[in-house]
C-alpha positions, -999 to 999 in steps of 0.1 A, spaced: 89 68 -109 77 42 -133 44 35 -119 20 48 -91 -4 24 -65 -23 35 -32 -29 12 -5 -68 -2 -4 -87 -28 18 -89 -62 1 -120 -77 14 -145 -107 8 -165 -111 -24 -195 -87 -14 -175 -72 14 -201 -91 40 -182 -69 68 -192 -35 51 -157 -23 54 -157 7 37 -132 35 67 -98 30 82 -125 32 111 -137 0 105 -109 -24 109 -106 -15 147 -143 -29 149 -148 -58 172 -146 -91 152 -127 -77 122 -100 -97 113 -70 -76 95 -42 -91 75 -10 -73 64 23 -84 66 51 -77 88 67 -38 88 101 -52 101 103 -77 69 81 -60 44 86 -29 23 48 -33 14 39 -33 53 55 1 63 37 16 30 3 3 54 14 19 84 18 51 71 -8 49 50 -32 40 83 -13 71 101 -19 94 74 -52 90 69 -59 94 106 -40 127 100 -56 137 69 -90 134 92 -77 160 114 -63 138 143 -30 144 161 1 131 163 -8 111 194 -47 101 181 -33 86 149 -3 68 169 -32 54 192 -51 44 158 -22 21 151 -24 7 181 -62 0 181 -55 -11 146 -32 -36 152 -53 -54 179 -73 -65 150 -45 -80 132 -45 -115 135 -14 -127 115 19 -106 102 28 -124 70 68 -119 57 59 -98 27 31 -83 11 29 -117 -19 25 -140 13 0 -120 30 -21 -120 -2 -14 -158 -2 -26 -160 34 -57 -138 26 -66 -162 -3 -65 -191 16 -93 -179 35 -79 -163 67 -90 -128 80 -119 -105 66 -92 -79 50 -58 -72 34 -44 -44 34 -21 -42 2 -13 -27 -25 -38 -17 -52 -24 -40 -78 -19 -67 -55 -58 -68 -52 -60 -71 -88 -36 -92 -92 -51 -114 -69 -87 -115 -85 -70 -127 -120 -59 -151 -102 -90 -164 -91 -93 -153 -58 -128 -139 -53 -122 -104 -34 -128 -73 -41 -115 -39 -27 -123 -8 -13 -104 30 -19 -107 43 11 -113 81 13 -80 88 26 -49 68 16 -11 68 0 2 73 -30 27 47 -43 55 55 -61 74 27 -75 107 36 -89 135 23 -108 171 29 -117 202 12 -133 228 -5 -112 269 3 -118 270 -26 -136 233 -22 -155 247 15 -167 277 -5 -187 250 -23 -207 234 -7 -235 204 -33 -234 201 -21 -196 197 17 -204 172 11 -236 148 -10 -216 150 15 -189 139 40 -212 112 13 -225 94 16 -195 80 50 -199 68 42 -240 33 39 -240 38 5 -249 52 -6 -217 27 19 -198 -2 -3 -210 11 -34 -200 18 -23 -166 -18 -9 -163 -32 -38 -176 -18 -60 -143 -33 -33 -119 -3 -3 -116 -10 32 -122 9 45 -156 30 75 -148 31 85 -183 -1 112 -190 -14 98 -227 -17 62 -213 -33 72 -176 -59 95 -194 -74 67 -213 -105 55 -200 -91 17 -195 -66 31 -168 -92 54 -152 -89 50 -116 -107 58 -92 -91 89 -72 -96 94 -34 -108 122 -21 -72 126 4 -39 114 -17 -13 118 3 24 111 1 55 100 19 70 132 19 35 150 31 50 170 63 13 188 71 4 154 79 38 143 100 56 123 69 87 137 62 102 113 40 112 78 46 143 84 57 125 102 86 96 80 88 119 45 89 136 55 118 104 68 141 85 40 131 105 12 122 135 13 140 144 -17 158 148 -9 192 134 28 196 103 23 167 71 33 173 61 0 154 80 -17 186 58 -2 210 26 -9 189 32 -48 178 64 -56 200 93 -71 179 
């Protein structure tokens, strides 16, 4: 893994919603962005992180399917990928994204005036990378492989909002984020994930998803 993110609410500049839980975006009159989970990497990473944290709470299987479903309700646009959704969020529609967290940084160097909330319980990240056949033939391919875990390359990725995987550049106070108190993972089976080879085919499958059942497809 070359970097880390979680999954956090993007809202409005002063959060005038006060959305602080994953409790909140079922409220009445909330209007939720994220993108599509049958087009978007970055929109399954939501789900789970939404069912997760329902399970981190101590809900079942069934409560935190039935969270999705509530969830959902309140989701007034599913935008192809997670850079549209932000796109669609900064043009002024819905009260919060959820994304990744260097998306919502990203997005306020851009000049769109958000800010986000860390949830108490969310997802960990992990963003990985790897040569291709062709990439392993090229010297240049394997040194700037290993480039990416110098401290050098570390700090640029933390300055545009990632999470440096490499220990001397995360402990410096410039990269100190802020921790949840639940981080869970993909691969956290107390909590139902088993891995996405698992989780893509109870959730996302096609024709037998759970996603299907929640947002139809």
């Amino acid at each position: 893994m070359v970097t880390d993110s979680v999954v956090v609410f993007e809202v409005r500049d002063g959060n005038p919603k006060k959305i602080h839980t994953w409790a909140d975006l079922t409220r009445s009159g909330v209007q939720v962005i994220t993108p599509n989970p049958f087009t978007s990497g970055g929109a399954r990473w939501n789900v789970m992180a939404a069912y997760g944290a329902e399970r981190a709470q101590g809900k079942t299987d069934s409560q935190a399917i039935a969270y999705l479903k509530k969830l959902f309700k309140n989701v007034s646009v599913l935008p192809k990928s997670a850079r549209e959704a932000t796109q669609v969020f900064a043009s002024g529609k819905g009260d919060v994204l959820l994304t990744y967290e260097n998306e919502a940084i990203y997005a306020n160097r851009k000049g769109v005036h958000t800010e986000y909330v860390l949830p108490k319980q969310t997802i960990l990240v992990e963003n990985p990378v790897a040569l291709t056949k062709s990439g392993l033939k090229h010297p240049e391919a394997k040194a700037f492989l290993n480039y990416l875990w110098s401290s050098k390359a570390q700090k640029i990725l933390g300055d545009t909002g990632y999470r440096p995987v490499v220990k001397s550049v995360a402990a410096s106070p410039k990269y100190h984020f802020k921790q949840p108190k639940s981080l869970f993972t993909i691969n956290s089976k107390a909590l139902g994930l088993r891995g996405w080879r698992s989780v893509q085919y109870r959730f996302f499958d096609h024709s037998a998803g759970i996603m299907v059942r929640v947002i139809g497809h």
